[in-house]
LOKOL-38634 format. One line per field, with one value per atom (N, C-alpha, C, CB): residue number from 1; x, y, z. Coordinates in Angstrom, 2 decimals. Glycine has a CB too. Layout:
<recs>
num [NUM	...]
c1 [X	...]
c2 [Y	...]
c3 [Z	...]
</recs>
This chain:
<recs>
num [1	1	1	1	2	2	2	2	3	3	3	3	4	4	4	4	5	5	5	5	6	6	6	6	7	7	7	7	8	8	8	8	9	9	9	9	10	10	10	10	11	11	11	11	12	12	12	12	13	13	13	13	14	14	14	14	15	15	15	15	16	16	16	16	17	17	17	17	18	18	18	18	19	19	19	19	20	20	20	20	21	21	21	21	22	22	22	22	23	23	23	23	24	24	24	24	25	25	25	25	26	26	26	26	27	27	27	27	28	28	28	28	29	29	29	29	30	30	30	30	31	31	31	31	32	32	32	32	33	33	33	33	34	34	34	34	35	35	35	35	36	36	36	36	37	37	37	37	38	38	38	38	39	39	39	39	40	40	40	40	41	41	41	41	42	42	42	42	43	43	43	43	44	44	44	44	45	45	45	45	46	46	46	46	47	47	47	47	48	48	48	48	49	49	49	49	50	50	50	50	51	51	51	51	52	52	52	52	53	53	53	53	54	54	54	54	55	55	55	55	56	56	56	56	57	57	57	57	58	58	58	58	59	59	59	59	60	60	60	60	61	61	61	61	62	62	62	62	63	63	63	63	64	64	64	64	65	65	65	65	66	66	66	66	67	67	67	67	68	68	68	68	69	69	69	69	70	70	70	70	71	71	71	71	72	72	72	72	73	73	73	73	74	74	74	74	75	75	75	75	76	76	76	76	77	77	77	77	78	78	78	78	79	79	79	79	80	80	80	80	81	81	81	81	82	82	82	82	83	83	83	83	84	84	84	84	85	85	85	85	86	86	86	86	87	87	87	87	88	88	88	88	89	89	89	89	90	90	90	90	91	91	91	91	92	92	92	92	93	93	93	93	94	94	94	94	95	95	95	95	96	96	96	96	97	97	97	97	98	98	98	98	99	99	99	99	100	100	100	100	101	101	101	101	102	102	102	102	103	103	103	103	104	104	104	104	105	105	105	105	106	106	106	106	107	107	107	107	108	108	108	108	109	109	109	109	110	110	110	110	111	111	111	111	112	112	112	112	113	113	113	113	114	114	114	114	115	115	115	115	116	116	116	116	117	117	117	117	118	118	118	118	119	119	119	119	120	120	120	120	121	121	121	121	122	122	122	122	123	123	123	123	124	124	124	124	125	125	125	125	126	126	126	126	127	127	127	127	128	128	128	128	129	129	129	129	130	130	130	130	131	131	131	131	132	132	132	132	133	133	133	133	134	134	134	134	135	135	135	135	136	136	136	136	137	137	137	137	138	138	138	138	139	139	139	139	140	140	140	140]
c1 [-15.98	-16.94	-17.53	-18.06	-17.54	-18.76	-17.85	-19.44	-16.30	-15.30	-15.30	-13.59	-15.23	-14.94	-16.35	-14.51	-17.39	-18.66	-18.80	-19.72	-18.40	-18.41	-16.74	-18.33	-16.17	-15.24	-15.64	-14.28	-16.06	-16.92	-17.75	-17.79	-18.62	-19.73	-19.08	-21.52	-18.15	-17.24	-17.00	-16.04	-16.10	-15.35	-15.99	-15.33	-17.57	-19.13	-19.28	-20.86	-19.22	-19.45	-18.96	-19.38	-17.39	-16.68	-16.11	-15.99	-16.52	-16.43	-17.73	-16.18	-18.71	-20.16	-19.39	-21.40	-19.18	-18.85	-18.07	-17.98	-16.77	-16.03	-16.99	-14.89	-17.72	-18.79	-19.66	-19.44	-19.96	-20.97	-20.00	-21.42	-18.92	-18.04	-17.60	-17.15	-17.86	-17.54	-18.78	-17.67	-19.92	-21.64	-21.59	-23.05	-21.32	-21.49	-21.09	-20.97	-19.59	-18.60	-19.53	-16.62	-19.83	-19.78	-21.23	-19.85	-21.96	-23.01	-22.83	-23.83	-21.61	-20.96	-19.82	-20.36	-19.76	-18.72	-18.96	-17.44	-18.55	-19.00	-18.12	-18.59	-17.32	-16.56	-17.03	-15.44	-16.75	-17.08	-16.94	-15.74	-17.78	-17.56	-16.08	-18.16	-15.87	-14.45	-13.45	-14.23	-13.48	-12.28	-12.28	-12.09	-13.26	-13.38	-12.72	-14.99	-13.25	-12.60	-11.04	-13.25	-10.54	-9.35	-7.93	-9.43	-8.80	-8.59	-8.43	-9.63	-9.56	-9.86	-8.74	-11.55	-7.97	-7.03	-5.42	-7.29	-5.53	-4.36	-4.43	-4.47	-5.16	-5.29	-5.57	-6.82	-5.79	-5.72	-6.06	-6.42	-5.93	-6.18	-7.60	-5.79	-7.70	-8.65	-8.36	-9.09	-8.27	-8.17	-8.52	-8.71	-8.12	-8.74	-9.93	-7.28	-10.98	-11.96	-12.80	-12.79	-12.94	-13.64	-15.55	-13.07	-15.74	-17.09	-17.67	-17.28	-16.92	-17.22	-16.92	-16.53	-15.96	-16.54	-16.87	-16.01	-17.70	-18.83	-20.31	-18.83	-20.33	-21.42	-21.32	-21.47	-20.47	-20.25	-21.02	-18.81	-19.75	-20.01	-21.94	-18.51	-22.01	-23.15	-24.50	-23.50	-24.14	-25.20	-25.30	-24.77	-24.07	-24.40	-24.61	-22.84	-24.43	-24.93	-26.31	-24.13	-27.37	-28.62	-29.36	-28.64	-28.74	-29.26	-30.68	-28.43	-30.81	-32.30	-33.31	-32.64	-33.30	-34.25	-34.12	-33.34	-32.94	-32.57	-33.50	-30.45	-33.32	-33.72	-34.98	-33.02	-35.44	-37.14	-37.83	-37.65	-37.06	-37.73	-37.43	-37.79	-36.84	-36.87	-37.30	-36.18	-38.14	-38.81	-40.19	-38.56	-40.33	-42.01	-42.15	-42.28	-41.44	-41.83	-41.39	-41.46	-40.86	-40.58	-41.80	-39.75	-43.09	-43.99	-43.26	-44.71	-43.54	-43.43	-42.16	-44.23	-41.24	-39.77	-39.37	-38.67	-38.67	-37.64	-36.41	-37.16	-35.79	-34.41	-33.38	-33.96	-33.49	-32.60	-32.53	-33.24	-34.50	-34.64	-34.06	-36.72	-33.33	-33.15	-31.73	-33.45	-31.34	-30.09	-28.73	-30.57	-27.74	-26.58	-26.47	-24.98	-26.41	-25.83	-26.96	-25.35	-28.22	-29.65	-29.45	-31.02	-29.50	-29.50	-28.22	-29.48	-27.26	-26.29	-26.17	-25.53	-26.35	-27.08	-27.88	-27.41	-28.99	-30.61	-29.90	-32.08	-29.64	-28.98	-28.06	-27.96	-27.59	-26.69	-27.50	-26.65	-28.05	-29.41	-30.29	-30.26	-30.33	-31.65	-30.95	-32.45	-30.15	-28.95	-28.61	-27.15	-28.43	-28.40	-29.48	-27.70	-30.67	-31.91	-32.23	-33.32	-31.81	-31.88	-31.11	-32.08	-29.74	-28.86	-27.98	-27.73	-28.03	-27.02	-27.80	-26.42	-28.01	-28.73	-28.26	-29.10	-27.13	-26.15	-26.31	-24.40	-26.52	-27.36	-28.86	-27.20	-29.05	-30.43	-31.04	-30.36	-32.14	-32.63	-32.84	-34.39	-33.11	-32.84	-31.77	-32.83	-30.56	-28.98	-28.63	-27.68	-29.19	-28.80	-29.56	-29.64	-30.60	-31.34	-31.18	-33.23	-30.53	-29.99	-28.30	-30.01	-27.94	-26.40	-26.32	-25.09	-27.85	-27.83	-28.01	-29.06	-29.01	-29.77	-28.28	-31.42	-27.33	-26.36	-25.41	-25.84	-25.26	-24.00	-24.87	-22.71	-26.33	-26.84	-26.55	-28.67	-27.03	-26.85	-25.31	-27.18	-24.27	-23.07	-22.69	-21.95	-23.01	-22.98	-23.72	-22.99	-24.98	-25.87	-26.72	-26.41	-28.02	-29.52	-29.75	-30.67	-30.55	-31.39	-33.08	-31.51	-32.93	-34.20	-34.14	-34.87	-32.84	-32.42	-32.78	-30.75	-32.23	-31.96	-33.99	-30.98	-34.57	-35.91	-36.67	-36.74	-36.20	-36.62	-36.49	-36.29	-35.13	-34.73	-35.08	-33.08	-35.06	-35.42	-37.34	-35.42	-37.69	-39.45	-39.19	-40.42	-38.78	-38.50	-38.07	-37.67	-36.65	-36.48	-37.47	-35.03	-38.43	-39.24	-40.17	-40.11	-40.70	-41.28	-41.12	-41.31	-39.44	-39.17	-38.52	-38.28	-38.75	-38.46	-39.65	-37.82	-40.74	-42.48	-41.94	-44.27	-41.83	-42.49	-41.36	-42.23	-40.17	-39.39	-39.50	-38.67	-39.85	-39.95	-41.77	-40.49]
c2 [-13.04	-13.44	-12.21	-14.30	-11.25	-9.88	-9.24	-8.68	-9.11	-8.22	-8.91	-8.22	-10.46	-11.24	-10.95	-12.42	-10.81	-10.44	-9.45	-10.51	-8.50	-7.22	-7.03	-6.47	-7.93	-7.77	-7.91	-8.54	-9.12	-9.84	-9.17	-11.01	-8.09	-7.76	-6.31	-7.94	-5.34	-4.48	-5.13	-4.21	-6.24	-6.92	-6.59	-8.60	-7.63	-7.74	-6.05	-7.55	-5.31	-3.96	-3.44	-3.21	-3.22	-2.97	-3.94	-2.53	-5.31	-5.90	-5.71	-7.30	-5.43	-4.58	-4.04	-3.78	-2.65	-1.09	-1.44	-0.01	-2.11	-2.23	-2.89	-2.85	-3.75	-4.10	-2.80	-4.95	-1.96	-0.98	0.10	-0.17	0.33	0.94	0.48	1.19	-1.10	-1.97	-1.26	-4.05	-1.85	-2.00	-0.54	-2.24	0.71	2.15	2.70	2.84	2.14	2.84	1.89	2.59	0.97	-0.11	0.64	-2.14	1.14	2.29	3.19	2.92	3.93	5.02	4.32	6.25	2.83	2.34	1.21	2.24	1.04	-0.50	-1.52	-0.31	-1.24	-2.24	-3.58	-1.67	-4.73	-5.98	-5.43	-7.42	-6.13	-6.03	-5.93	-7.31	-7.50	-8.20	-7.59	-9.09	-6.67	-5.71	-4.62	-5.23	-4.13	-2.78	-3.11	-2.31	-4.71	-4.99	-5.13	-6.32	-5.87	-5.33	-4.71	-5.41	-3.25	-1.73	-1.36	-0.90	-1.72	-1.28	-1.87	-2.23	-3.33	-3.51	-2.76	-4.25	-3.09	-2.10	-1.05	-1.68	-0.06	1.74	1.80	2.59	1.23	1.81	1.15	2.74	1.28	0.33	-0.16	0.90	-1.33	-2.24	-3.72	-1.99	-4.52	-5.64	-6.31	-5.88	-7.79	-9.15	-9.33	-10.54	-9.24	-9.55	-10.68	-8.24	-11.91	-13.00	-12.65	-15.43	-12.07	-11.62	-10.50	-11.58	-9.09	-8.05	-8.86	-6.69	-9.43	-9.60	-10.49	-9.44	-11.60	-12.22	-11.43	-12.72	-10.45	-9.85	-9.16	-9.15	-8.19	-7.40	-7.97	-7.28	-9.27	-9.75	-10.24	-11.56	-11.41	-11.88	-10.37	-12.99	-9.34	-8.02	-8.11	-6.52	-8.10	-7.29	-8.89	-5.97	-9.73	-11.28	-11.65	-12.88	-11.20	-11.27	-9.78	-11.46	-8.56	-7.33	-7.18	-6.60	-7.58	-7.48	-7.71	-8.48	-9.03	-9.99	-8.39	-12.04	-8.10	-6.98	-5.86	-6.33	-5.22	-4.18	-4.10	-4.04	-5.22	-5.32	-5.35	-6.81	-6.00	-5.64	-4.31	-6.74	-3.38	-1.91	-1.56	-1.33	-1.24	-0.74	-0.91	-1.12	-2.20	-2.64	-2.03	-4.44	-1.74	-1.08	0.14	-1.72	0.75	2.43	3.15	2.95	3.11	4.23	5.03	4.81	3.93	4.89	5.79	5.73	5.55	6.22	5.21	6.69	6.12	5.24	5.01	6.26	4.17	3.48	4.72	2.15	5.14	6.59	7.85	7.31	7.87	9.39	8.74	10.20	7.34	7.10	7.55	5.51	8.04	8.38	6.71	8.58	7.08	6.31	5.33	7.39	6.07	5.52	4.49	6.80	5.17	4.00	3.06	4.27	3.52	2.19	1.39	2.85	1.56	0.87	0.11	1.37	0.91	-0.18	-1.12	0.05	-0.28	-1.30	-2.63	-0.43	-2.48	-3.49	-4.65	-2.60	-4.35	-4.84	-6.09	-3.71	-5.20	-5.57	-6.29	-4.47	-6.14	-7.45	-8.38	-7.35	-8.28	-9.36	-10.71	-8.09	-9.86	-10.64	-10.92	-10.08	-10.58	-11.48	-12.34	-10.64	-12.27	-13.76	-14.73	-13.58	-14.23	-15.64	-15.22	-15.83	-15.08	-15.04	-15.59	-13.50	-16.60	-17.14	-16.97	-18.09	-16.77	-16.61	-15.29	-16.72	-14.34	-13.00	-12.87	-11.96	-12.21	-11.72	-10.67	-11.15	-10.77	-10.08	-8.30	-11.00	-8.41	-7.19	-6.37	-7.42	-7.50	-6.72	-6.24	-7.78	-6.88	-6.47	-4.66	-7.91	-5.06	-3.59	-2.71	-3.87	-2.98	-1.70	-1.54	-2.14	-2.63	-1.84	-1.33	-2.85	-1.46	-0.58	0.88	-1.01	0.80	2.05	3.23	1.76	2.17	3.01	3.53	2.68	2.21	3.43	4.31	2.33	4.05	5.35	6.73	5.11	6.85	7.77	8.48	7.31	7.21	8.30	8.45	8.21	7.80	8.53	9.12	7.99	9.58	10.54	10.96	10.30	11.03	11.77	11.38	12.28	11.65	10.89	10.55	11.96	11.64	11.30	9.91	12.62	10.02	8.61	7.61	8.44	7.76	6.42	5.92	7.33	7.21	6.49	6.43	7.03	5.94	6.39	4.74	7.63	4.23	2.74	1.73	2.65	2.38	1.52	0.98	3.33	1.80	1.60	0.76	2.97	0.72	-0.19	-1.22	0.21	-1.34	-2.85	-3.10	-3.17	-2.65	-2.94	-4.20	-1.51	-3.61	-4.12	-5.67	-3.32	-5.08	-6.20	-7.17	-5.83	-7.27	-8.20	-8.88	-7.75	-8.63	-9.20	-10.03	-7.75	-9.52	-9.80	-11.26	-8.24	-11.84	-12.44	-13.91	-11.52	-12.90	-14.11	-14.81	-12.71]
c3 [52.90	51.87	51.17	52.50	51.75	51.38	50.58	52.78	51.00	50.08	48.57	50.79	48.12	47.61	46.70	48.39	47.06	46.19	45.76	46.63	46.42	46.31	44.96	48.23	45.40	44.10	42.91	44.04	43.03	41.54	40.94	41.71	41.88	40.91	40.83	41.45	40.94	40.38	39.16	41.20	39.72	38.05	36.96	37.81	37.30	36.46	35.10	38.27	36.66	36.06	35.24	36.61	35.66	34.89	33.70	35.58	33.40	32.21	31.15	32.55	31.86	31.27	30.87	31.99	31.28	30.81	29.72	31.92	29.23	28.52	27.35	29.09	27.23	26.69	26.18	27.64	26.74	26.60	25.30	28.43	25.52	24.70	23.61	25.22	23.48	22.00	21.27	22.04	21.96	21.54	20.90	23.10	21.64	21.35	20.26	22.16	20.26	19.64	18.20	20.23	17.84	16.66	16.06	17.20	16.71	15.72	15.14	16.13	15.32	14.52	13.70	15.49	13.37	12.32	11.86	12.72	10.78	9.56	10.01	7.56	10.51	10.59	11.45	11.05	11.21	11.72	13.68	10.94	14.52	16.06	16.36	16.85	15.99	16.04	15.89	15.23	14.70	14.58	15.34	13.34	15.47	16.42	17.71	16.77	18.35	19.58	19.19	20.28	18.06	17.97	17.79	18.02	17.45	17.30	18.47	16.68	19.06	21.16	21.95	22.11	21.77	21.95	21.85	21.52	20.45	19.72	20.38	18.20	20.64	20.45	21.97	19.24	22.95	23.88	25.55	23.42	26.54	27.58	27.72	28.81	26.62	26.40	26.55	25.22	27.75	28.22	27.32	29.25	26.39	26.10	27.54	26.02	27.22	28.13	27.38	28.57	28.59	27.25	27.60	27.65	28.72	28.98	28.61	30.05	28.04	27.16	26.13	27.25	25.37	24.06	24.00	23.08	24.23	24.22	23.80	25.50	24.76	25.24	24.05	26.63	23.50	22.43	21.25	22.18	20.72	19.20	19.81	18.48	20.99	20.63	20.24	22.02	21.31	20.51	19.30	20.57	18.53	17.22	16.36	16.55	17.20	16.08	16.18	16.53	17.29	17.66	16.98	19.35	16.65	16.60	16.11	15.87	15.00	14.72	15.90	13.67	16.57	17.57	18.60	18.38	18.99	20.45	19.73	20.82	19.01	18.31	17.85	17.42	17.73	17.62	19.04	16.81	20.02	20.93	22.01	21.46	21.72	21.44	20.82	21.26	19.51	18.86	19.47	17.67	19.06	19.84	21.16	20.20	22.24	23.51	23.70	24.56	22.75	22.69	22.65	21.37	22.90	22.63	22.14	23.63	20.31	19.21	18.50	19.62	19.43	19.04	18.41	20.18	17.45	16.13	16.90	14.46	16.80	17.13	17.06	15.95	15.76	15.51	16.60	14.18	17.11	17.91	19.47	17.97	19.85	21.30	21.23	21.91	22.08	22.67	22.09	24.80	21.82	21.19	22.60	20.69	23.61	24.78	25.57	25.74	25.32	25.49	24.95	24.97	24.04	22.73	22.86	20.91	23.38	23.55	24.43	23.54	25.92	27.01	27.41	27.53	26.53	26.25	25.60	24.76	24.55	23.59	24.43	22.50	25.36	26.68	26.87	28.22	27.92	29.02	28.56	29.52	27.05	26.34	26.27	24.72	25.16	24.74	26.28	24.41	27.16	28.51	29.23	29.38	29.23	29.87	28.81	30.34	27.41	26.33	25.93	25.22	26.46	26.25	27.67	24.42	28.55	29.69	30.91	29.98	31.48	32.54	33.15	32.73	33.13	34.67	35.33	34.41	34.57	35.12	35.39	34.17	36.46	36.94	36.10	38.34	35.98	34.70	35.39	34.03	36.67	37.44	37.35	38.55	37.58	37.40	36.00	37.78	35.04	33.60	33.42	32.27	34.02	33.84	35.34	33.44	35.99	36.87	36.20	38.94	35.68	35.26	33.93	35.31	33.22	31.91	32.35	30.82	33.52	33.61	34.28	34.91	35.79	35.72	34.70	36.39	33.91	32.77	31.78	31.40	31.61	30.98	32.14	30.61	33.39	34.03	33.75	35.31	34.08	33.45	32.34	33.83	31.61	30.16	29.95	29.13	30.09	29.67	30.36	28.81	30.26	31.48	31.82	31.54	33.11	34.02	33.17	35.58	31.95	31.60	30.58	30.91	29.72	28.96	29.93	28.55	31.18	32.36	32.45	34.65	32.77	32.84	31.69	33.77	30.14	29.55	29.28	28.99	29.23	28.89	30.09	28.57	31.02	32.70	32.07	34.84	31.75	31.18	30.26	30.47	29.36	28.23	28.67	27.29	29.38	29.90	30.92	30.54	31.52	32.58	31.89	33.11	30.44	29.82	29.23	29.21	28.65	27.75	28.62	26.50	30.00	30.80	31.08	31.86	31.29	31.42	30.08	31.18	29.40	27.96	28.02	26.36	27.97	28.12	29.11	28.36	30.03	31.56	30.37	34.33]
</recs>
């Protein structure tokens, strides 16, 4: 039973992460989600995943609602001065404590905060961990 959970929430992770690389990559380009995911297909070992792109398109189809509530709990930082990779995770992690029930609002914000750590700082990691701390009160 424990290997079998312990599979699933790898899977979880790593269908996040692939998610986290649509979301990332789609701030540095105009192009529609949809196509970027598939480009990500085409160009390189990028699975049809129906739970990254879910997670993907619904980000960038909610963005304003996600993005306002990052702004409002940034003490004061512009969207622009947060790290690509915050903002990409954060964007995750909201998107999923507002339309994903099937996730724990805990797990969305410890698996943003890990792929900020490897993609970027520990200071990014506690920088968005405060922010989703917030915009999880604020939600529930």
């Amino acid at each position: 039973m424990h290997n079998y959970e312990s599979w699933c929430h790898m899977n979880r992770t790593e269908e996040r992460e692939q998610a986290f690389i649509i979301v990332f990559e789609k701030i540095f380009r105009e192009e529609d989600v949809k196509d970027i995911i598939e480009y990500a297909i085409e160009a390189r070992e990028y699975t049809h995943n129906e739970y990254a792109n879910s997670v993907a398109i619904g980000v960038y189809d909610k963005i304003e609602e996600i993005d306002k509530y990052i702004e409002e709990n940034s003490k004061g930082w512009a969207l622009k001065r947060i790290s690509k990779v915050g903002l990409a995770a954060m964007r995750i992690a909201i998107y999923e404590m507002l339309y994903r029930e099937d996730i724990p609002v805990s797990v969305s914000i410890n698996e943003a905060v890990e792929l900020i750590k490897k993609y970027a700082t520990a200071d990014d990691s506690a920088f968005a961990n405060g922010i989703l701390g917030t915009v999880a009160k604020i939600i529930e």
